[in-house]
PDB file of N, CA, C and O in Angstrom, chain B, residues numbered from 101:
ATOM      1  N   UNK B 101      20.045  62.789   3.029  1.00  0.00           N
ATOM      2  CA  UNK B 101      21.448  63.109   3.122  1.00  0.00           C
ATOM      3  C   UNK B 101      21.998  62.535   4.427  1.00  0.00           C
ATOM      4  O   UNK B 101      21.358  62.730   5.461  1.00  0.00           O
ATOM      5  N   UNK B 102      22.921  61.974   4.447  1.00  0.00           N
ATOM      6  CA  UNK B 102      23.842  61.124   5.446  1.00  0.00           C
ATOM      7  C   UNK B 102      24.683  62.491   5.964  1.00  0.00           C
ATOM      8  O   UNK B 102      25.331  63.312   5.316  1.00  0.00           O
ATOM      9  N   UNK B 103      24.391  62.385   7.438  1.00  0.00           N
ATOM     10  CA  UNK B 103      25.591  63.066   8.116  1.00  0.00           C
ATOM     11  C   UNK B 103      26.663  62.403   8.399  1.00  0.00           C
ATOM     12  O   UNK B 103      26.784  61.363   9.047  1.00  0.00           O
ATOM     13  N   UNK B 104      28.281  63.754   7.326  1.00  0.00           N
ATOM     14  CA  UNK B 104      29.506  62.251   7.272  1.00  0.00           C
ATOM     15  C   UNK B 104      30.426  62.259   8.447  1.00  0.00           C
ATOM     16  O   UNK B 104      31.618  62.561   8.398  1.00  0.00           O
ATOM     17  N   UNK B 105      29.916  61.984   9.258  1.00  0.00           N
ATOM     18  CA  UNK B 105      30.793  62.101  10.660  1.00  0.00           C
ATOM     19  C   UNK B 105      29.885  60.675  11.139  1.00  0.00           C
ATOM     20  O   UNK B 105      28.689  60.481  10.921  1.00  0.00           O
ATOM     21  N   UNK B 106      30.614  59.985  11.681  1.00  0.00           N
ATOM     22  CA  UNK B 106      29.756  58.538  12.365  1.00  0.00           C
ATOM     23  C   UNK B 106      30.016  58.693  14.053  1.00  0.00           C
ATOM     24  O   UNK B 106      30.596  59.496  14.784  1.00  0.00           O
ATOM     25  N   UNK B 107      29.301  57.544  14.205  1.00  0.00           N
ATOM     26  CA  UNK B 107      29.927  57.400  15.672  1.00  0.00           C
ATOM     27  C   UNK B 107      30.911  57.266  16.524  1.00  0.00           C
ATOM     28  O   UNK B 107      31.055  57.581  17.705  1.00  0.00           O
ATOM     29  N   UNK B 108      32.010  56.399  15.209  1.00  0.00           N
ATOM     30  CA  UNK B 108      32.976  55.924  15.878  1.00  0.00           C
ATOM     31  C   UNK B 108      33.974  57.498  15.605  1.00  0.00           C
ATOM     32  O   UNK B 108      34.842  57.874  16.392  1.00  0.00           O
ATOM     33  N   UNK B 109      33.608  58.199  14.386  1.00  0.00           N
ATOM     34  CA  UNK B 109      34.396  59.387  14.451  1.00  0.00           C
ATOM     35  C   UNK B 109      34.319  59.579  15.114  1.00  0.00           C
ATOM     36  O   UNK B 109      35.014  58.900  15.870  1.00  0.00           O
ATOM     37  N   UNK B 110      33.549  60.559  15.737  1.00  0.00           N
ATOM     38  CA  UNK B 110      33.420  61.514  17.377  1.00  0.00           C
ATOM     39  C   UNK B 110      33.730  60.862  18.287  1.00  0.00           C
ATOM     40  O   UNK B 110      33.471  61.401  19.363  1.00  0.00           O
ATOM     41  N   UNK B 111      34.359  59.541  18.373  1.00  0.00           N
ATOM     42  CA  UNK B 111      34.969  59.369  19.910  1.00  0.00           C
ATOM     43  C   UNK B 111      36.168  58.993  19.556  1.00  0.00           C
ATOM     44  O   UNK B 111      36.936  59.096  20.512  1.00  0.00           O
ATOM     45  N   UNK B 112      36.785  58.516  18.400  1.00  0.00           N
ATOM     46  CA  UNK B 112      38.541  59.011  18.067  1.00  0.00           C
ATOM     47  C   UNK B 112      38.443  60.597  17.947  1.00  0.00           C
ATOM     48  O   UNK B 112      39.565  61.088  17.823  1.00  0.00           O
ATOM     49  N   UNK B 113      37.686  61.286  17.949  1.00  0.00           N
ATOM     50  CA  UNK B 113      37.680  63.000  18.139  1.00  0.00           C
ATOM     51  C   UNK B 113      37.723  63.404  19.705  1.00  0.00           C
ATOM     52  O   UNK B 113      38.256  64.372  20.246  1.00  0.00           O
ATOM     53  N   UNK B 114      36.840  62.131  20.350  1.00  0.00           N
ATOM     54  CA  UNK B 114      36.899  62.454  21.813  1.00  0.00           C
ATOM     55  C   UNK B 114      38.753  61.610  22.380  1.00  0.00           C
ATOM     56  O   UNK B 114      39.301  61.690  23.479  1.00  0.00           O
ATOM     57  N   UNK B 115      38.973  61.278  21.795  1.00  0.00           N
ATOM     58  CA  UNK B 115      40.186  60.095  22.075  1.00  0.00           C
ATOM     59  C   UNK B 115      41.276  60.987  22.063  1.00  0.00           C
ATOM     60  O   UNK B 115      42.083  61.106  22.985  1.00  0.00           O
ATOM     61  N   UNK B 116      41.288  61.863  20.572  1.00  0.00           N
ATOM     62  CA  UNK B 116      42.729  62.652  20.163  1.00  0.00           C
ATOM     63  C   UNK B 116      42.752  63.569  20.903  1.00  0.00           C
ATOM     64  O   UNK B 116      43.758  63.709  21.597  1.00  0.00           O
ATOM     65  N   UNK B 117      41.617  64.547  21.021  1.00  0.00           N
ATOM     66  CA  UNK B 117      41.308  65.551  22.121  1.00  0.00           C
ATOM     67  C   UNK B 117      41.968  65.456  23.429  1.00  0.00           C
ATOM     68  O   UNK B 117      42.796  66.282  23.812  1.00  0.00           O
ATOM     69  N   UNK B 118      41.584  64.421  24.117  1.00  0.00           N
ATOM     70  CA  UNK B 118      41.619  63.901  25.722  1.00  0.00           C
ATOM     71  C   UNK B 118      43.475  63.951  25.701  1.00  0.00           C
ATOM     72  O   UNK B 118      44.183  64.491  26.552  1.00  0.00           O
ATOM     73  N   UNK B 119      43.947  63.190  24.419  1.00  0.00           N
ATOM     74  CA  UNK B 119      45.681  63.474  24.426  1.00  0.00           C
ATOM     75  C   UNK B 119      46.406  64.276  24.387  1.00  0.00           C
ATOM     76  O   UNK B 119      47.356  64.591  25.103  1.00  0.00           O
ATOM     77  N   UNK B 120      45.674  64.939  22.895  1.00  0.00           N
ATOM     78  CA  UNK B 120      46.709  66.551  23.263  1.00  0.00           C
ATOM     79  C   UNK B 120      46.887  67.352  24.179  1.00  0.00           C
ATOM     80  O   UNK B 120      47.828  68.115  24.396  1.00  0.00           O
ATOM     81  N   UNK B 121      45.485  67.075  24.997  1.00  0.00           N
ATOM     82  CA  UNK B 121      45.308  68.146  26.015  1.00  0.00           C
ATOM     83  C   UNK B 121      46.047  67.346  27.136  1.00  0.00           C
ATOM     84  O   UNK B 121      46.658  68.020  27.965  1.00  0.00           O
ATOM     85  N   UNK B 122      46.056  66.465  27.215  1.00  0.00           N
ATOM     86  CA  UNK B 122      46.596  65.474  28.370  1.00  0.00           C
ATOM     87  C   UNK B 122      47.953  65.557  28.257  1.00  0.00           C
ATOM     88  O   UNK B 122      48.530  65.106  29.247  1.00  0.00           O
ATOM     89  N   UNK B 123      48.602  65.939  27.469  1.00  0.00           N
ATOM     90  CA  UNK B 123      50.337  66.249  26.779  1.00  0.00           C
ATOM     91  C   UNK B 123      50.363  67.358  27.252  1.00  0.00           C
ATOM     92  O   UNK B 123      51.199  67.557  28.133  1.00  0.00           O
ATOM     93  N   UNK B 124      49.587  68.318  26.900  1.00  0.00           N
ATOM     94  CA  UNK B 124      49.935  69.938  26.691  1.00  0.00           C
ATOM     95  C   UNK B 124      49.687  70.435  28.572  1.00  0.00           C
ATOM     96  O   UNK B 124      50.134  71.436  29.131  1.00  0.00           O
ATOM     97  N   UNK B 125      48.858  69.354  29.144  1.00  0.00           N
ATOM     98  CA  UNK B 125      49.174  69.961  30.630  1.00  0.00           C
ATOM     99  C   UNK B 125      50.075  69.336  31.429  1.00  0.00           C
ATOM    100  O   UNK B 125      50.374  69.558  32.602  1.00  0.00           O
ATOM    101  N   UNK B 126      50.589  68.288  30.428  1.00  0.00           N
ATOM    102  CA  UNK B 126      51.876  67.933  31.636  1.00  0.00           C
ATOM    103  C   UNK B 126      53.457  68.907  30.872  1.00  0.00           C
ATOM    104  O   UNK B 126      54.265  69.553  31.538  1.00  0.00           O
ATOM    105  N   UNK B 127      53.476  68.740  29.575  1.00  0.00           N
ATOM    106  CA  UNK B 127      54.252  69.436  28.772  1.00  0.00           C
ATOM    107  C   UNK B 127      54.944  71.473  29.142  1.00  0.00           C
ATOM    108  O   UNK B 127      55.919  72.168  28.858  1.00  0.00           O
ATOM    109  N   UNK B 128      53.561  71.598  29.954  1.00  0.00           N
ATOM    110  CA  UNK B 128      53.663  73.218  30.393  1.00  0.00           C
ATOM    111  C   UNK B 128      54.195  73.168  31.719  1.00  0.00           C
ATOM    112  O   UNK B 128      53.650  72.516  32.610  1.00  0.00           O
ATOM    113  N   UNK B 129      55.640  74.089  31.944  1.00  0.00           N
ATOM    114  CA  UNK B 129      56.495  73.781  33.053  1.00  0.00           C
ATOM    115  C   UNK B 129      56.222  75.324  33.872  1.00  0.00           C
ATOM    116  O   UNK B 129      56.033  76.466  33.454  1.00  0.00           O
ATOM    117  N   UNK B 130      56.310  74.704  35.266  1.00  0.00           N
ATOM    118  CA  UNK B 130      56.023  75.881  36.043  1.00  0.00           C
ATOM    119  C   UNK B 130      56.550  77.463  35.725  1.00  0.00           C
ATOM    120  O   UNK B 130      56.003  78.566  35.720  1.00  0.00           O
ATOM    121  N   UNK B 131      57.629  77.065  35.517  1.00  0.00           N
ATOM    122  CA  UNK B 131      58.799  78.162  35.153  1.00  0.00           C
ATOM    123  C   UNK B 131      58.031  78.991  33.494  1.00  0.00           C
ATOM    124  O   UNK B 131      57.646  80.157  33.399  1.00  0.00           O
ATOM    125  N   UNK B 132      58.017  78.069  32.547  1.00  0.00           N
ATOM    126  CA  UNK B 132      57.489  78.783  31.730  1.00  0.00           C
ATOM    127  C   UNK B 132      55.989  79.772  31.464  1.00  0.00           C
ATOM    128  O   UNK B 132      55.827  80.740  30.721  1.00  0.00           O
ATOM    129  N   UNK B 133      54.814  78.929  32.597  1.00  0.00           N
ATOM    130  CA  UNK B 133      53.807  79.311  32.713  1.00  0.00           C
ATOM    131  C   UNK B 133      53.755  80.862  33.645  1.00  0.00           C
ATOM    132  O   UNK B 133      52.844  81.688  33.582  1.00  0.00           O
ATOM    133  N   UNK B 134      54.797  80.939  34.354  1.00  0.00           N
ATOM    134  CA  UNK B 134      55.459  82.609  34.649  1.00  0.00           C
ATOM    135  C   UNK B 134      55.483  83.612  34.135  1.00  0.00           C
ATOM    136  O   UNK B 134      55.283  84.812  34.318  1.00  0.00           O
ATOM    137  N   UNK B 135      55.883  82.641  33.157  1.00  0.00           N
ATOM    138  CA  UNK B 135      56.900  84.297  32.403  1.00  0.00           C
ATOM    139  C   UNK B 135      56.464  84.580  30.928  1.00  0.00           C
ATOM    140  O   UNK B 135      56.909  85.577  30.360  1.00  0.00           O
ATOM    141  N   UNK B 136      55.483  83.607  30.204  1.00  0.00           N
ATOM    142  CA  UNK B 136      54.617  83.627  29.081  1.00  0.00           C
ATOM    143  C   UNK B 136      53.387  83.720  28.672  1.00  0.00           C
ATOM    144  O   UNK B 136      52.727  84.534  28.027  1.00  0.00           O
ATOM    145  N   UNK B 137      53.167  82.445  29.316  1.00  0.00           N
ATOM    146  CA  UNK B 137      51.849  81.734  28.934  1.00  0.00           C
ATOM    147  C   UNK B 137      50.982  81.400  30.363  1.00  0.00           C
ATOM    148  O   UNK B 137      51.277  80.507  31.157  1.00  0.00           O
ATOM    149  N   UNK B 138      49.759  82.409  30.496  1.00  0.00           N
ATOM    150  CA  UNK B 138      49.147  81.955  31.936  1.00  0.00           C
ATOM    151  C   UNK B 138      48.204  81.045  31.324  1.00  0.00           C
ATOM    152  O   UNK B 138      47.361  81.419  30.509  1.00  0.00           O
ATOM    153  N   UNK B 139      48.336  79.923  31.691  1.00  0.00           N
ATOM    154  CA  UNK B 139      47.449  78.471  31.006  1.00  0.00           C
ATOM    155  C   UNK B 139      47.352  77.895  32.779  1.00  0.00           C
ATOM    156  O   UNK B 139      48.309  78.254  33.465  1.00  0.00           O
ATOM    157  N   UNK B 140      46.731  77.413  33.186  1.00  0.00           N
ATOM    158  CA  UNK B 140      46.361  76.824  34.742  1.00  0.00           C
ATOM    159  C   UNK B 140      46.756  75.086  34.213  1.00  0.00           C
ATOM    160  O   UNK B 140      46.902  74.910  33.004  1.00  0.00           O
ATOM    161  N   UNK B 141      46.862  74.247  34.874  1.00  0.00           N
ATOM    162  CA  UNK B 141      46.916  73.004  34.790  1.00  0.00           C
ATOM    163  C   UNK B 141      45.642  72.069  34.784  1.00  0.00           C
ATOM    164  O   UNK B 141      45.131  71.168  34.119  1.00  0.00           O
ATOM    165  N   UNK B 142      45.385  73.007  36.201  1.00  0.00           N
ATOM    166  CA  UNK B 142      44.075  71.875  35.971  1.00  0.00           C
ATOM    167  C   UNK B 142      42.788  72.200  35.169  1.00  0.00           C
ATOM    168  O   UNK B 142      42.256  71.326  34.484  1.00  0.00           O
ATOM    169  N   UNK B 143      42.366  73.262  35.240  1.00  0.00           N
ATOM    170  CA  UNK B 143      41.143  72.775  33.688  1.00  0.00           C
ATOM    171  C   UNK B 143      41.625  72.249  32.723  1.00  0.00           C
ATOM    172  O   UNK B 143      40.811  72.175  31.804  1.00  0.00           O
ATOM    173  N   UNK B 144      42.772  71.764  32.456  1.00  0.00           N
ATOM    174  CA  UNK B 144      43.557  71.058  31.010  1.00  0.00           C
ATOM    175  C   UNK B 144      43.237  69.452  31.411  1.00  0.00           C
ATOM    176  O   UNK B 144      42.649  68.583  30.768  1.00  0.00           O
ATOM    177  N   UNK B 145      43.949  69.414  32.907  1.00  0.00           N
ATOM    178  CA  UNK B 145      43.692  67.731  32.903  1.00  0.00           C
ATOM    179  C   UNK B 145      42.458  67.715  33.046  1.00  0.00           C
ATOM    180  O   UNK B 145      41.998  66.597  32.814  1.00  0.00           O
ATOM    181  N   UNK B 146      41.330  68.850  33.470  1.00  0.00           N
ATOM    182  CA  UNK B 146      39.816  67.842  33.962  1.00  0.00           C
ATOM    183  C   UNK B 146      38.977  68.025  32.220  1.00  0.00           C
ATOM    184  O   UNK B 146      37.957  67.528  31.742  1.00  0.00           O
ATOM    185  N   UNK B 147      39.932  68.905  31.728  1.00  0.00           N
ATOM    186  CA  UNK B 147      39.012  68.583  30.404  1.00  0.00           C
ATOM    187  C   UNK B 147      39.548  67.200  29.619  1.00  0.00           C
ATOM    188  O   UNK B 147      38.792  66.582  28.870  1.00  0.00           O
ATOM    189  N   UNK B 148      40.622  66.874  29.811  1.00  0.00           N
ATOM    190  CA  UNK B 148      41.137  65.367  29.190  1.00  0.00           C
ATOM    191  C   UNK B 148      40.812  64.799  29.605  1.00  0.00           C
ATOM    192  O   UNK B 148      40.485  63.808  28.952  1.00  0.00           O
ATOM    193  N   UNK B 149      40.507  64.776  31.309  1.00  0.00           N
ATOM    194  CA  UNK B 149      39.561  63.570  31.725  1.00  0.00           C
ATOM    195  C   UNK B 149      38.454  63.499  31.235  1.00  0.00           C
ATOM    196  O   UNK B 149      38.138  62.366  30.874  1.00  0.00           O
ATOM    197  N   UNK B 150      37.194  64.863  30.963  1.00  0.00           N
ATOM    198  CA  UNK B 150      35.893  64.428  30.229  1.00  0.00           C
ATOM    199  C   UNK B 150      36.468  63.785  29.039  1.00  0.00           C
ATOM    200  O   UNK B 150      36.167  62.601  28.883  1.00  0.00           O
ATOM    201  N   UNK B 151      37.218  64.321  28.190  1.00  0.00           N
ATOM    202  CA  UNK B 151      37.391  63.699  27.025  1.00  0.00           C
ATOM    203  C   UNK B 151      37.581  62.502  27.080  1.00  0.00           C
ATOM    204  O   UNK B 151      37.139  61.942  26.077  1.00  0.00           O
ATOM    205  N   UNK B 152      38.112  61.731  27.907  1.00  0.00           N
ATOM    206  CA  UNK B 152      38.545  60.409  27.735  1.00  0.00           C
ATOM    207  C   UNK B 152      37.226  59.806  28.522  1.00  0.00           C
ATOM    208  O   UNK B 152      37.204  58.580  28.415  1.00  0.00           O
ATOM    209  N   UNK B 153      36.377  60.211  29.106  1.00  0.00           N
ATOM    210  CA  UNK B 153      35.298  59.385  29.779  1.00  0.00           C
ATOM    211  C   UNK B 153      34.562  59.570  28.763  1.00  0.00           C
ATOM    212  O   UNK B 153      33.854  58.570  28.647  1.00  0.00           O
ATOM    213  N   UNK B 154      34.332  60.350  27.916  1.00  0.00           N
ATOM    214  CA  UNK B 154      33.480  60.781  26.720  1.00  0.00           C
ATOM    215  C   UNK B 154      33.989  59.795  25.460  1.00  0.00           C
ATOM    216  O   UNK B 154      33.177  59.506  24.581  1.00  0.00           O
ATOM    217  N   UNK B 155      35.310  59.312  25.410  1.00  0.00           N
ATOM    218  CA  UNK B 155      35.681  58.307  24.717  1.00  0.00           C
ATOM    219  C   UNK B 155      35.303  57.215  25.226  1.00  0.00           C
ATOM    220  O   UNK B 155      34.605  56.552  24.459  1.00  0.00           O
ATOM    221  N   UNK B 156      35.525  56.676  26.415  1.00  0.00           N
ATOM    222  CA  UNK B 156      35.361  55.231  26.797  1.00  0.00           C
ATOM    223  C   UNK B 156      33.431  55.123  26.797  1.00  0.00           C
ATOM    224  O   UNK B 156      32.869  54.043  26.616  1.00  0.00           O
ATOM    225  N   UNK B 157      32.777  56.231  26.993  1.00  0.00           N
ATOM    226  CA  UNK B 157      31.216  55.847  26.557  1.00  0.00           C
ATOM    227  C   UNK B 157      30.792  55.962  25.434  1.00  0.00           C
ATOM    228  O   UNK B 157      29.671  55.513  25.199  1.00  0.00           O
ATOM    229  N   UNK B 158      31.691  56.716  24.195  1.00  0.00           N
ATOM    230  CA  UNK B 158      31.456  56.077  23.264  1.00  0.00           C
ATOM    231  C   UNK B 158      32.381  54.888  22.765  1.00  0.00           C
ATOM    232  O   UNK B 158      31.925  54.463  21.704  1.00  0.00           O
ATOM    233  N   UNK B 159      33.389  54.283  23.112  1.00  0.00           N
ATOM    234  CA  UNK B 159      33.904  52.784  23.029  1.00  0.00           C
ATOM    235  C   UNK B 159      32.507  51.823  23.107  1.00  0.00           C
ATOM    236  O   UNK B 159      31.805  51.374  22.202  1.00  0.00           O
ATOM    237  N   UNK B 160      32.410  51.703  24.596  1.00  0.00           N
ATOM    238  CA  UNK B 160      31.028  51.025  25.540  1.00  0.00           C
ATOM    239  C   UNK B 160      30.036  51.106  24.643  1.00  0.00           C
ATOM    240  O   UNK B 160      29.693  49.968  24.321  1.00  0.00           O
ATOM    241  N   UNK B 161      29.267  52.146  23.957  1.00  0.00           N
ATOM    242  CA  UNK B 161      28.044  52.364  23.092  1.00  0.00           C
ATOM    243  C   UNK B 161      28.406  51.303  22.213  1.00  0.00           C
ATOM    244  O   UNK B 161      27.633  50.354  22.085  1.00  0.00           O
ATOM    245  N   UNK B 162      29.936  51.364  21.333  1.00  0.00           N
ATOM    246  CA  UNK B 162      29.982  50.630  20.106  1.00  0.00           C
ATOM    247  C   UNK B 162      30.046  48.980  20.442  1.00  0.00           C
ATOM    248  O   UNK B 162      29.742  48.163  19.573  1.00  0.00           O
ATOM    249  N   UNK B 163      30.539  48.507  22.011  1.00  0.00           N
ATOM    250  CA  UNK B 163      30.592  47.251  22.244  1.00  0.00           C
ATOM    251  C   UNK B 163      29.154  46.839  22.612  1.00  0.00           C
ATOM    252  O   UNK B 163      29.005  45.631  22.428  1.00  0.00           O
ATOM    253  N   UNK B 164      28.112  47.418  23.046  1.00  0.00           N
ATOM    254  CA  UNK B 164      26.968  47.260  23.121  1.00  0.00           C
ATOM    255  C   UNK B 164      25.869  47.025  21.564  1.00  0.00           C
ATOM    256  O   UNK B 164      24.844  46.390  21.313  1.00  0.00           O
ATOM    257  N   UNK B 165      26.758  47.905  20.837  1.00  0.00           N
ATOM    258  CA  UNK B 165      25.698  47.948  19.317  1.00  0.00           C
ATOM    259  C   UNK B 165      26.246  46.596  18.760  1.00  0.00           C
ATOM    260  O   UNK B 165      25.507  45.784  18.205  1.00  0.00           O
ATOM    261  N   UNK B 166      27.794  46.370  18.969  1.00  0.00           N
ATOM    262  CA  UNK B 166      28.039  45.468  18.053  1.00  0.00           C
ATOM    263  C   UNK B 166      28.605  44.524  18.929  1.00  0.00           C
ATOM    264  O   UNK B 166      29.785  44.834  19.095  1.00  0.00           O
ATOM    265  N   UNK B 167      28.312  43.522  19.561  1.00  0.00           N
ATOM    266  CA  UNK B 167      28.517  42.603  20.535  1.00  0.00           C
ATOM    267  C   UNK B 167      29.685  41.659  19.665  1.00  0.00           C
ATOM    268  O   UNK B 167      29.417  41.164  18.570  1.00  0.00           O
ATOM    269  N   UNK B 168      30.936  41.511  20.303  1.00  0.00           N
ATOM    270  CA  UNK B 168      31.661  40.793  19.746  1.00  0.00           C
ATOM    271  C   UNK B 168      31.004  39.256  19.787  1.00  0.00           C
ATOM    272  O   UNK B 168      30.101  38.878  20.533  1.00  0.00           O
ATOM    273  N   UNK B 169      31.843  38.337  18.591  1.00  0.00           N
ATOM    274  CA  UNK B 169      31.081  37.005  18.916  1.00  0.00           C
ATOM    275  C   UNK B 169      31.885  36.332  18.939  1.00  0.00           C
ATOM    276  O   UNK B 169      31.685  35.140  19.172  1.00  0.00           O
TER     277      UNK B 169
END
């Protein structure tokens, strides 16, 4: 049995991830994070940053497996 998730899935999973979250912590305004929603900023951007370093090593993996010619 084939597991149906590939490689290149999980790093457009690491890709979409790294954005929303990368939106949603610039998107949350001081003023609102007051008076609603206690969400912090930065564990939002340092988790979009893993996400996106977690994308670009799996990018790198796939330019290594499949060497352009």
């Amino acid at each position: 049995m084939e597991f149906p998730l590939t490689f290149w899935d999980i790093g457009l999973w690491f890709a979409y991830m790294a954005i929303v979250l990368l939106i949603t912590s610039e998107m949350i305004s001081p003023y609102f994070e007051k008076e609603f929603l206690i969400i912090d900023k930065k564990p939002l951007r340092i988790s979009a940053l893993i996400f996106g370093l977690l994308f670009m090593f799996f990018v790198l993996m796939q330019i290594y497996r499949f060497p352009p010619s």
